[in-house]
LOBALO-65830 format. One line per 4 residues: number of its first residue (from 1); their letters; for each residue x, y, z of C-alpha. Coordinates in pm, 1 decimal, padded with zeros to 6 digits, m for minus. Layout:
<rs>
NUM) A) X:Y:Z; ...
</rs>
This chain:
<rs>
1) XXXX) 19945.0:05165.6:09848.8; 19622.5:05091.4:10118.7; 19826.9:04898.8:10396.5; 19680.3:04930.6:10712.7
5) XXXX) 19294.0:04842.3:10653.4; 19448.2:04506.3:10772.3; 19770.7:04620.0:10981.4; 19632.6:04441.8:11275.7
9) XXXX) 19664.5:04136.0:11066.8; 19973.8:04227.6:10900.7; 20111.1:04293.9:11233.7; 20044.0:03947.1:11399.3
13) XXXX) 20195.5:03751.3:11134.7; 20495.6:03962.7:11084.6; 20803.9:03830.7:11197.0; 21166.0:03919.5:11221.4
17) XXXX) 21385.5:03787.9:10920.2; 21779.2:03800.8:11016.9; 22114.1:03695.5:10802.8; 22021.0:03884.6:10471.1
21) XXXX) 22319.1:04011.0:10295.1; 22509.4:04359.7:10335.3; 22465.8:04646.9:10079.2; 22830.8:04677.8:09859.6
25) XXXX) 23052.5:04925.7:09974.2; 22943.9:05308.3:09892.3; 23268.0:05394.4:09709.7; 23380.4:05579.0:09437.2
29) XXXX) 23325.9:05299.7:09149.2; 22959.3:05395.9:09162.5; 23038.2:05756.3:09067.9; 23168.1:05928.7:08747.5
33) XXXX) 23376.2:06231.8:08695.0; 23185.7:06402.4:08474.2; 22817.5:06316.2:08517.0; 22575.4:06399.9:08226.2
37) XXXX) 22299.7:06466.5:08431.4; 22538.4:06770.3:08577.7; 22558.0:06908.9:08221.8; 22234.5:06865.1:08064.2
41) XXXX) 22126.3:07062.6:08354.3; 22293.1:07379.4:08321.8; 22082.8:07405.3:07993.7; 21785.1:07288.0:08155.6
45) XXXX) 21483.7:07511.7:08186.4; 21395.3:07407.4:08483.5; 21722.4:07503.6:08646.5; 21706.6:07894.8:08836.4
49) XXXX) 21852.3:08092.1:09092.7; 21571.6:07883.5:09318.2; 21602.0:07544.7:09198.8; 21975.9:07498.2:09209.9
53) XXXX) 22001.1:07371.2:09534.0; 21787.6:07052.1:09433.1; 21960.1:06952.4:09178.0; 22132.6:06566.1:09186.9
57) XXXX) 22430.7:06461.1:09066.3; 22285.2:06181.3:08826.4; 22568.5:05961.3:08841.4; 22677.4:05995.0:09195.5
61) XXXX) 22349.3:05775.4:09326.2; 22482.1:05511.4:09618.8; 22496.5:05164.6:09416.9; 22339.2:05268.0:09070.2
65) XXXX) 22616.2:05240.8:08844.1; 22444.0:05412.9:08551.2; 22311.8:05829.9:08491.9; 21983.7:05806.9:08625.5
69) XXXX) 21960.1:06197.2:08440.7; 21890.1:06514.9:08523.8; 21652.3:06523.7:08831.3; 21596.9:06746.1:09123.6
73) XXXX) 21500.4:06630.5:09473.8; 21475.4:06807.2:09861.2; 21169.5:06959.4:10097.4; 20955.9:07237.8:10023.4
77) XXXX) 20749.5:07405.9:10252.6; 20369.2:07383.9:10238.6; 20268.4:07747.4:10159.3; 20449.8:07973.5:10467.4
81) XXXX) 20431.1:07687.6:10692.5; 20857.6:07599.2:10725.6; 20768.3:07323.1:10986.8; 20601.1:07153.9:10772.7
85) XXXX) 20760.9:07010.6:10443.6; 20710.2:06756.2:10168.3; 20950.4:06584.6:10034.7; 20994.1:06552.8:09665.8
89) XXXX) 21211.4:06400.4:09338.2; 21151.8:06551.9:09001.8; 21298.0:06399.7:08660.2; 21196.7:06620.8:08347.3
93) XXXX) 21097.5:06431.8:08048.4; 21375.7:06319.5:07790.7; 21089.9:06305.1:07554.1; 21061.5:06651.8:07369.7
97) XXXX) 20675.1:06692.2:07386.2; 20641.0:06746.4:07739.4; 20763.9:07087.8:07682.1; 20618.5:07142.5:07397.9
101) XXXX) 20304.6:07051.3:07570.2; 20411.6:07218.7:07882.8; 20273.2:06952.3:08119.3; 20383.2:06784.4:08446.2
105) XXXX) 20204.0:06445.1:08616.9; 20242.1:06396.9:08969.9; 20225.4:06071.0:09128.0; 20089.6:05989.6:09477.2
109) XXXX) 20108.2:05655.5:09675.3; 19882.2:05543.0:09972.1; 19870.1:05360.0:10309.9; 19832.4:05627.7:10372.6
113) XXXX) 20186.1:05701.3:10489.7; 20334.0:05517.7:10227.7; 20652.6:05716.4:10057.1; 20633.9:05769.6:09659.6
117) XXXX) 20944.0:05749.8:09669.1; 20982.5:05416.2:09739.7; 20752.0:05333.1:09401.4; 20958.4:05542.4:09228.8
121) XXXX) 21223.9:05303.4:09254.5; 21011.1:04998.6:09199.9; 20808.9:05086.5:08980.8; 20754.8:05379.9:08752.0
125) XXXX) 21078.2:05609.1:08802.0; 21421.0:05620.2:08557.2; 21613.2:05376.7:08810.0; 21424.5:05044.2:08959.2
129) XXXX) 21517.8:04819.1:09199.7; 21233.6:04523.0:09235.5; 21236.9:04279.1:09452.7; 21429.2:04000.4:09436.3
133) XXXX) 21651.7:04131.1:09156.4; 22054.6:04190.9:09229.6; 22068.2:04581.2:09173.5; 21941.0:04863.5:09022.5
137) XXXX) 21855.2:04848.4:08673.7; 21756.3:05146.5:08399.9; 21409.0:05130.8:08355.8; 21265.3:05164.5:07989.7
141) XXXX) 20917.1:05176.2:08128.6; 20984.7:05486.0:08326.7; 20722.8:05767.7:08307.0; 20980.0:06006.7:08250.9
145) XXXX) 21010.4:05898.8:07898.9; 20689.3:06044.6:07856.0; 20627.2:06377.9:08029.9; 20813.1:06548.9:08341.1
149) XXXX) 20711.5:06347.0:08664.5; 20757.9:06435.1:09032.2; 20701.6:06200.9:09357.8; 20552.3:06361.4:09681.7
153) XXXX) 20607.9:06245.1:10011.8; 20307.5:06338.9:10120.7; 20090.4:06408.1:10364.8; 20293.5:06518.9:10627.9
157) XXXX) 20457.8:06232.8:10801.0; 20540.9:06017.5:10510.7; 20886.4:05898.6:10368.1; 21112.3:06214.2:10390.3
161) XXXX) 20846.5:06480.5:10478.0; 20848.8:06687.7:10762.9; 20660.9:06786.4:11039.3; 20381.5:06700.1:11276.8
165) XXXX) 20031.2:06547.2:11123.5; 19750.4:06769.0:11139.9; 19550.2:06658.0:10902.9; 19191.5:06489.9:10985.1
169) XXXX) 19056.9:06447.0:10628.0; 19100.5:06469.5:10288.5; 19014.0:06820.5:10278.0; 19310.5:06878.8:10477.1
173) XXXX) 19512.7:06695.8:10261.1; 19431.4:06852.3:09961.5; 19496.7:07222.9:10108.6; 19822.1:07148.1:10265.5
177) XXXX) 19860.7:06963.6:09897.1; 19791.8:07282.2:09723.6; 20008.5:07477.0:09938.1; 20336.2:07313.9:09880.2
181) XXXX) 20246.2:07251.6:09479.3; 20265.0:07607.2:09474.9; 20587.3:07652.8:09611.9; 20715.3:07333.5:09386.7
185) XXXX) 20560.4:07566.8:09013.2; 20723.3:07904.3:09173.2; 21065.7:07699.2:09248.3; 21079.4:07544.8:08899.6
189) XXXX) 20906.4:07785.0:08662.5; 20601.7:07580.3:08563.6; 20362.9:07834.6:08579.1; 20059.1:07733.8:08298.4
193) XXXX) 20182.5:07354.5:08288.0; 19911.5:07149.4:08204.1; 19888.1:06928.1:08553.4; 19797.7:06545.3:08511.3
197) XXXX) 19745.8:06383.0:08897.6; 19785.7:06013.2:08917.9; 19815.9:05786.5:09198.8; 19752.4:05421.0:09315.8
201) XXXX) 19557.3:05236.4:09636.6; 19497.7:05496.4:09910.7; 19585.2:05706.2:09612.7; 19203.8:05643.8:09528.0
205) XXXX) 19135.4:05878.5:09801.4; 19408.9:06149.6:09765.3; 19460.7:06232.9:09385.4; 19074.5:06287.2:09360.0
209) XXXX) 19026.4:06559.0:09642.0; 19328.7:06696.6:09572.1; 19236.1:06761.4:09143.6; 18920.9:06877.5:09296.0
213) XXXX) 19077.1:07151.7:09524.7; 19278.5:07240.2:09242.9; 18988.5:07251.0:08982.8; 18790.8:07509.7:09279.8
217) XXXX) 19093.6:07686.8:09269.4; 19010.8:07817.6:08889.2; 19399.4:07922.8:08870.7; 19535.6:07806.1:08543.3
221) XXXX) 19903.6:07955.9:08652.9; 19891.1:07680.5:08936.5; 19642.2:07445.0:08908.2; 19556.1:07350.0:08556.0
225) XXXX) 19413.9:06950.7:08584.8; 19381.3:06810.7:08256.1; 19321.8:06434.1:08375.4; 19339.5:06184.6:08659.7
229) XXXX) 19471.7:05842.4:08665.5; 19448.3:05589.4:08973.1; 19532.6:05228.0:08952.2; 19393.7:04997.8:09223.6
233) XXXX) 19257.6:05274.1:09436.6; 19058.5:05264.5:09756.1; 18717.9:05483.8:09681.3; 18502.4:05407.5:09936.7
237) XXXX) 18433.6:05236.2:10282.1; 18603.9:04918.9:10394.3; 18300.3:04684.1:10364.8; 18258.3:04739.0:09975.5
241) XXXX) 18644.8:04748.7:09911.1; 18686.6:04382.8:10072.9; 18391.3:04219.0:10232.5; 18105.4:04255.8:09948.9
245) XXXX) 18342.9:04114.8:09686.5; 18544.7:03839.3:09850.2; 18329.6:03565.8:09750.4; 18278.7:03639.6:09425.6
249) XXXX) 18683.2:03661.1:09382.6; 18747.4:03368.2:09607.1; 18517.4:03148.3:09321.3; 18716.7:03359.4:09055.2
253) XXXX) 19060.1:03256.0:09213.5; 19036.8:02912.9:09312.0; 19269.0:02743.6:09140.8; 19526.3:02957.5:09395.8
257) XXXX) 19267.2:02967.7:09699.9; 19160.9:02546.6:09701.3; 18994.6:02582.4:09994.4; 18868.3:02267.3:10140.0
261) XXXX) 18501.1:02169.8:10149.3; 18389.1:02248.9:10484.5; 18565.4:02630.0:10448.4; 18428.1:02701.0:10106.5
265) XXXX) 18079.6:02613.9:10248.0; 18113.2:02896.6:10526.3; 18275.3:03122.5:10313.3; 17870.7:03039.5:10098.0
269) XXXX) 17693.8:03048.5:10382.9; 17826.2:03412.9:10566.1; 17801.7:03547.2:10228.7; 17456.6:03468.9:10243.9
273) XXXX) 17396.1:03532.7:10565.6; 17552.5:03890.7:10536.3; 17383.4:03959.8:10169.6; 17702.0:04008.1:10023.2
277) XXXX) 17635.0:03848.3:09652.0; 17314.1:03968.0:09650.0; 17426.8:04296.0:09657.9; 17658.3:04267.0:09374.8
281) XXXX) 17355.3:04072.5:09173.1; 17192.2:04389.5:09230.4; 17446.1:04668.2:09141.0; 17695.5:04513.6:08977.9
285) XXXX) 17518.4:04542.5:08681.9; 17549.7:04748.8:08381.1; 17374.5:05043.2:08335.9; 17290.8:05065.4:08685.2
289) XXXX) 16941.1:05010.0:08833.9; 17006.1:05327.2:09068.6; 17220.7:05433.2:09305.9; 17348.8:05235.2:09605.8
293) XXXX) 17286.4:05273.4:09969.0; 17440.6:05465.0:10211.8; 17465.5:05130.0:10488.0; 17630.5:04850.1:10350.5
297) XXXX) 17510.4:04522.4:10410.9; 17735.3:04332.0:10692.9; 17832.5:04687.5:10818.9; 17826.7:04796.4:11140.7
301) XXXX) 17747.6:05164.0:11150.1; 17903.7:05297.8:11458.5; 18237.3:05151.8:11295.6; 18164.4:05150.6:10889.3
305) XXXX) 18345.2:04786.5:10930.2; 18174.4:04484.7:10873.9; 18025.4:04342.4:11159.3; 18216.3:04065.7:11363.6
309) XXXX) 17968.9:03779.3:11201.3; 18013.0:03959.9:10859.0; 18363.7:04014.1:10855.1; 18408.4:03776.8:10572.8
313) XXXX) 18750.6:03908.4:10438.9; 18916.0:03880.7:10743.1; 18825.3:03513.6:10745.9; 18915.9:03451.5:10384.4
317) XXXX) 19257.3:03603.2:10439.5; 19363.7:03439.5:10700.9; 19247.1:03123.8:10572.6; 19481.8:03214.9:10273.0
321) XXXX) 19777.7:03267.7:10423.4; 19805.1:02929.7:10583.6; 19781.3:02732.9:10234.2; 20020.6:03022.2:10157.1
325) XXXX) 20207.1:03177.3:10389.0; 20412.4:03369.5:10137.5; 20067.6:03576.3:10046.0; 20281.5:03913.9:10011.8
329) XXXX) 20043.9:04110.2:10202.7; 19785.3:04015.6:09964.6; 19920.0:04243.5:09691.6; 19887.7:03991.7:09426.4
333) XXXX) 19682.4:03648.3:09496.0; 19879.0:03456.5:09275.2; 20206.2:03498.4:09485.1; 20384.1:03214.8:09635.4
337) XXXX) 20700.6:03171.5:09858.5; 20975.6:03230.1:09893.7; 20919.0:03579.1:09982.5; 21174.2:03767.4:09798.8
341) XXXX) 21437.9:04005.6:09961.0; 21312.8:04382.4:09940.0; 21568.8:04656.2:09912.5; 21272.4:04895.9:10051.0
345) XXXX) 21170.3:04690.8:10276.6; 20821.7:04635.1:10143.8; 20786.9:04296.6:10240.6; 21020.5:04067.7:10486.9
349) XXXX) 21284.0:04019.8:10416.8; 21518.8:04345.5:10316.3; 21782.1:04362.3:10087.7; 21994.1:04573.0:10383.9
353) XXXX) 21983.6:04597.4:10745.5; 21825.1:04945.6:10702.7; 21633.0:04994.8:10373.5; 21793.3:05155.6:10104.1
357) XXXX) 21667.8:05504.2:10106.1; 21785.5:05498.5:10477.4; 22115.2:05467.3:10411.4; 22302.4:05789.3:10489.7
361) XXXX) 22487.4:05822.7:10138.8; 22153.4:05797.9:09960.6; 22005.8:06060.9:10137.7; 22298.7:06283.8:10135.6
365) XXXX) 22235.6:06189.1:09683.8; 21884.9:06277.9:09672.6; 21904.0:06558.8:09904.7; 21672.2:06443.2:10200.3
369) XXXX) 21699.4:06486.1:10582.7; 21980.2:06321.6:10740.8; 21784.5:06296.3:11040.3; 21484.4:06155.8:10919.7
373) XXXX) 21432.2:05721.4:10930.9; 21289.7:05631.8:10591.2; 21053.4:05356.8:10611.6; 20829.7:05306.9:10326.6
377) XXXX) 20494.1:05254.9:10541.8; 20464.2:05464.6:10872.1; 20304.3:05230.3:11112.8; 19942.8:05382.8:11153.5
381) XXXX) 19921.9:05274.5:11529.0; 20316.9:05468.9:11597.8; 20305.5:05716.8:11315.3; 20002.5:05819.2:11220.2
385) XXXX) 19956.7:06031.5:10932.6; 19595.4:06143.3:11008.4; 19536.5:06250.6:11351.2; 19386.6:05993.3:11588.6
389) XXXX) 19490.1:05799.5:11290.9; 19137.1:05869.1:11166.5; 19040.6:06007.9:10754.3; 18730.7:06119.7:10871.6
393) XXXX) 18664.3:06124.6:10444.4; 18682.2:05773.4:10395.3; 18352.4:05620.7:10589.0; 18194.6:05979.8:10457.8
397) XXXX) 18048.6:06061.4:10130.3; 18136.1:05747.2:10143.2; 18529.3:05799.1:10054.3; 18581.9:06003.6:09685.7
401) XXXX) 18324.4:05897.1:09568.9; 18148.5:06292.6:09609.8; 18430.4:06437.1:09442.6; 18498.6:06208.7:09173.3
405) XXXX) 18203.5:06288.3:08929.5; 18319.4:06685.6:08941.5; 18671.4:06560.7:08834.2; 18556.8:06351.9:08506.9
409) XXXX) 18323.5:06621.1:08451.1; 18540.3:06913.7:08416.8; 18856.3:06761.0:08309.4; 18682.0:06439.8:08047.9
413) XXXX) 18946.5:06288.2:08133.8; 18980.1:06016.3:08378.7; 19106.5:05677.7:08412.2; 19039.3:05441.4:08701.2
417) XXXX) 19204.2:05072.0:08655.8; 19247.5:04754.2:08867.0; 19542.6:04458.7:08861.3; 19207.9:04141.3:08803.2
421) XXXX) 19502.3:03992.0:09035.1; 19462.2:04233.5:09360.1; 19363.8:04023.3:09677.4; 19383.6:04349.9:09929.9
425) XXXX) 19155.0:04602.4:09723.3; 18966.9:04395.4:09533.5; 18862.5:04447.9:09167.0; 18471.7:04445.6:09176.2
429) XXXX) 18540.0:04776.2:09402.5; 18652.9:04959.4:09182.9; 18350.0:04902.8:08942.5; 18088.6:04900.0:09220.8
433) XXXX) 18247.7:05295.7:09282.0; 18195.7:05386.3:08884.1; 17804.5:05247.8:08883.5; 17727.2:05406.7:09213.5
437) XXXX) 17878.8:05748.3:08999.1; 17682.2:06032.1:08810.8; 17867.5:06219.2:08599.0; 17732.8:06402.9:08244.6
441) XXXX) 17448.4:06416.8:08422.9; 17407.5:05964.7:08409.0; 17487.0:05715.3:08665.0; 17769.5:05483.6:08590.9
445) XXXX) 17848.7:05280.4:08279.2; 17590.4:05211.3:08057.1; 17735.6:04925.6:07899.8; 17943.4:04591.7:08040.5
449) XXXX) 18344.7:04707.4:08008.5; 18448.5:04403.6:07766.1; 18644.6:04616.8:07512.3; 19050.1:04509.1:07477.2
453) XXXX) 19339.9:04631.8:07643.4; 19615.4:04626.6:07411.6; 19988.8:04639.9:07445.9; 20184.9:04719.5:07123.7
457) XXXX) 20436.8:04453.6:07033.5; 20752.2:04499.6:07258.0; 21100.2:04372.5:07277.0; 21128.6:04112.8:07600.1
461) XXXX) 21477.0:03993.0:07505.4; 21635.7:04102.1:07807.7; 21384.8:04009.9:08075.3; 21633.4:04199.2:08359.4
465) XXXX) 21489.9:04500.4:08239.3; 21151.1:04471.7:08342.5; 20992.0:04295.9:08001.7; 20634.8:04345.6:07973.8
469) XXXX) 20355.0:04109.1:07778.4; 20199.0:04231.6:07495.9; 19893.3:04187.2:07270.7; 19558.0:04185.0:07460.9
473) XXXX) 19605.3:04158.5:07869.7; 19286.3:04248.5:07996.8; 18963.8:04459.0:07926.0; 18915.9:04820.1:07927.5
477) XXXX) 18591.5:05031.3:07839.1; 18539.8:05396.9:07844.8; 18227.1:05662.8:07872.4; 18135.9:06030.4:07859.3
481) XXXX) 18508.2:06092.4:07994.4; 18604.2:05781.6:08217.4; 18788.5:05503.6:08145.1; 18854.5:05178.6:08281.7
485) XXXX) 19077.5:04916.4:08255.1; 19144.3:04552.3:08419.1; 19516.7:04405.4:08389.8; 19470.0:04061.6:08365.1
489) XXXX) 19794.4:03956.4:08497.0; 19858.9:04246.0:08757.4; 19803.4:04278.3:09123.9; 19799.1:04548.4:09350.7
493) XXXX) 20128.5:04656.5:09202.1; 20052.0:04728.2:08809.5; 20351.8:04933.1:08697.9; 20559.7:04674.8:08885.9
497) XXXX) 20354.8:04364.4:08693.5; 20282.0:04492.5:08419.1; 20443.7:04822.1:08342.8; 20410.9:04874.6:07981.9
501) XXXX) 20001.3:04872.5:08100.9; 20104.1:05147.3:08328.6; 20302.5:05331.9:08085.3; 20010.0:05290.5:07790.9
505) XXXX) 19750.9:05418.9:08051.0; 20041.0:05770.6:08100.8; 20008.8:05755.2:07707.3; 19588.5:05756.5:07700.2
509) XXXX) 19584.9:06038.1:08034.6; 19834.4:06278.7:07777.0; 19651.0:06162.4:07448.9; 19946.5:06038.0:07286.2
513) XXXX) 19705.2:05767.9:07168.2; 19340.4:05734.3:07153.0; 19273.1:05469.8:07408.5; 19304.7:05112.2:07544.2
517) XXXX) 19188.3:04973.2:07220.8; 19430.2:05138.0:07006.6; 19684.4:04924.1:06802.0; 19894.4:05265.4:06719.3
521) XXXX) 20289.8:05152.6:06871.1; 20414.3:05297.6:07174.6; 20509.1:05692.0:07145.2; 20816.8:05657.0:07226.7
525) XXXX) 21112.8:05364.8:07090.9; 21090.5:05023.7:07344.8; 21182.3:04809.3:07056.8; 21024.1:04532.5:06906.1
529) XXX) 20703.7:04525.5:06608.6; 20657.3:04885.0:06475.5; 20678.7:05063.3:06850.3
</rs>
């Protein structure tokens, strides 16, 4: 997830949060004799003479008292480079079509330097832990249900991977990418899996070079994309991913952002000043009148951030979080306080002194360095995971936006969504990036997206288990091999909002089901109407 475009920010009003409780005691009631997972594996066709070492004991997982499964986890070099390692955790599918299908989706967080790992257990992996909530739970939403899944760590730097940063752009993302991807198909025989890249926030600028790279690459054996998903991603410069839309969602959202009078008018009048609605008046619009330009108004050019009078966002935010002080980072603009404790350490306060995956007996589970300090979001200014702390991709291009169109075009198959609800990348960015797009050989959507998004029916009886809504819950829209979607009642965090949208958009990306608009149940059993 895209933290740091305000760490300053997040920095200053950070404080330290003290008294939480203790994690239980690590003991043997959390363990079983004769875990599942450990069996099922020794059948598993994933399991060889170079994968055993990764394998985890499934029931032997520091305070999860249930089998998460069979699931392998540990560092693999990045091609010959042993210095440098990404971490990873792998869960093959329960559902029988992913090997049928021979397919395998990889998911990517952002920050960038933010661990997958950490979403795994929050949002879209076999065991979650949410905020707020007393322990570990199984997750019926988890993407494992539907087709193998593995987590990267990655780039180097982040979570449990190892080494020293080299990288200075995407580019060198996506080769050092590559390089340990083919390690990860040699280790566990995947050779000719269909590959499905998805990722969320910062994602927006990772999982699209990195399918490209793998597209150039031409090697089916390795690198067979057959879609891209990104929820909430960052595409572009900072300017158009917060300034150019703030006022737009501050009028959207102000039932939760009352401003007072005086404010509101300044918020008007710098939006005015700085052309900021005008712009969207002009290209916004749907199909597009042409393509957009490279400077965007309010920007300053020798810093691609909005200049000091323009830096509307900045202003909004900050104006936000005293009404609300409990903003959560801006992840979701309809938070509120209290700020719930975190076993990751997301937001203040944590569940633990340390966060969970830094506890010594979880690493020593999931087989990660002992040495290594998990924390879920490297602090850009301490631990860079760019040199100089600089993507030199993302004020270039501008962002993936020159990669993008060669993705939908030789895969068809693309989905790019937004939580309506996300107050740090804001919505309208994510459609200003699709109508500044040519792909088929058209710019951007030719029609308004105002098609449903439909849930099947579902059973919510037991809310502890992350229940999702069903029915329609936002908008989606789809052309010549993209689709969109807006979650009505999702922030930054969709799988952790509204995870059965998450989980429908892994079921469009396969083509389990047709799309969005399809009434067809869920593929697999979550209870409840005909699913």
């Amino acid at each position: 997830m895209m933290r740091w475009s305000l760490v300053s920010l997040v920095l200053a009003l950070a404080v330290p949060v003290l008294g939480y409780h203790k994690p239980r005691p690590l003991n043997a009631r959390y363990r079983r004799q004769a875990p599942t997972s450990v069996k099922n594996q020794t059948q598993s066709p994933f399991l060889n003479e170079r994968s055993t070492d990764f394998a985890v004991n499934g029931s032997a997982i520091p305070l999860v008292d249930f089998d998460v499964g069979e699931s392998y986890a540990g560092l693999l070099p990045i091609g010959n480079d042993t210095n440098s390692q990404l971490y990873f955790w792998f869960f093959p599918s329960t559902n029988p079509a992913a090997q049928e299908n021979k397919e395998i989706l990889i998911y990517l967080t952002g920050g960038p330097g933010c661990s997958s790992t950490g979403e795994l257990l929050q949002q879209n992996g076999p065991l979650l832990w949410q905020p707020g909530t007393f322990q570990p739970v199984q997750n019926k939403w988890s993407w494992h249900r539907l087709t193998n899944v593995v987590w990267v760590d990655q780039p180097v730097g982040t979570g449990f991977s190892q080494g020293t940063p080299t990288a200075t752009s995407e580019e060198d993302v996506a080769q050092q990418f590559l390089g340990f991807w083919q390690n990860f198909v040699d280790t566990f025989a995947v050779q000719g899996y269909k590959v499905y890249v998805t990722g969320s926030s910062y994602g927006g600028m990772y999982a699209p070079f990195i399918s490209s790279a793998m597209l150039d690459r031409n090697d089916a054996r390795y690198f067979d994309v057959s879609g891209m998903a990104i929820w909430d991603g960052l595409y572009s410069k900072i300017p158009l991913t917060e300034d150019i839309p703030v006022a737009a969602f501050v009028d959207k959202f102000k039932s939760v952002l009352p401003f007072n009078d005086t404010f509101t008018a300044a918020i008007k009048a710098i939006d005015a000043q700085c052309g900021y609605t005008a712009y969207l008046d002009e290209y916004l619009v749907f199909p597009p009148r042409g393509p957009q330009p490279s400077t965007l108004p309010g920007e300053d050019p020798a810093t691609n951030l909005a200049r000091p009078e323009c830096a509307l966002y900045l202003a909004v935010f900050l104006a936000a979080t005293e009404l609300n002080p409990c903003l959560n980072k801006a992840f979701d603009v309809t938070s509120h306080c209290p700020v719930l404790f975190d076993p990751i350490g997301t937001t203040l306060p944590t569940a633990f002194p340390t966060p969970y995956f830094d506890l010594p007996a979880v690493k020593a589970a999931i087989n990660a360095p002992a040495n290594t300090t998990w924390v879920f979001c490297q602090n850009p200014f301490t631990n860079p995971v760019f040199v100089n702390n600089t993507d030199r991709s993302l004020n270039a291009g501008p962002g993936s936006q020159p990669v993008l169109p060669g993705v939908i075009d030789r895969t068809g198959n693309v989905i790019l969504g937004h939580g309506e609800r996300d107050f740090l990348v804001l919505p309208d960015a994510t459609l200003l990036t699709i109508q500044n797009l040519t792909w088929r050989g058209v710019l951007g959507f030719q029609q308004r997206p105002e098609a449903p998004l439909l849930i099947p029916a579902v059973d919510n009886a037991n809310v502890g288990t992350a229940a999702a809504g069903f029915g329609v819950v936002g908008s989606s829209h789809a052309e010549r091999g993209l689709t969109w979607f807006g979650a009505a009642m999702a922030g930054h965090l969709v799988a952790q909002d509204q995870p059965a949208v998450a989980f429908r958009m892994v079921e469009v990306l396969l083509g389990r089901v047709e799309g969005f608009e399809s009434v067809e149940p869920f593929t697999v059993d979550m209870g409840g109407g005909d699913s």
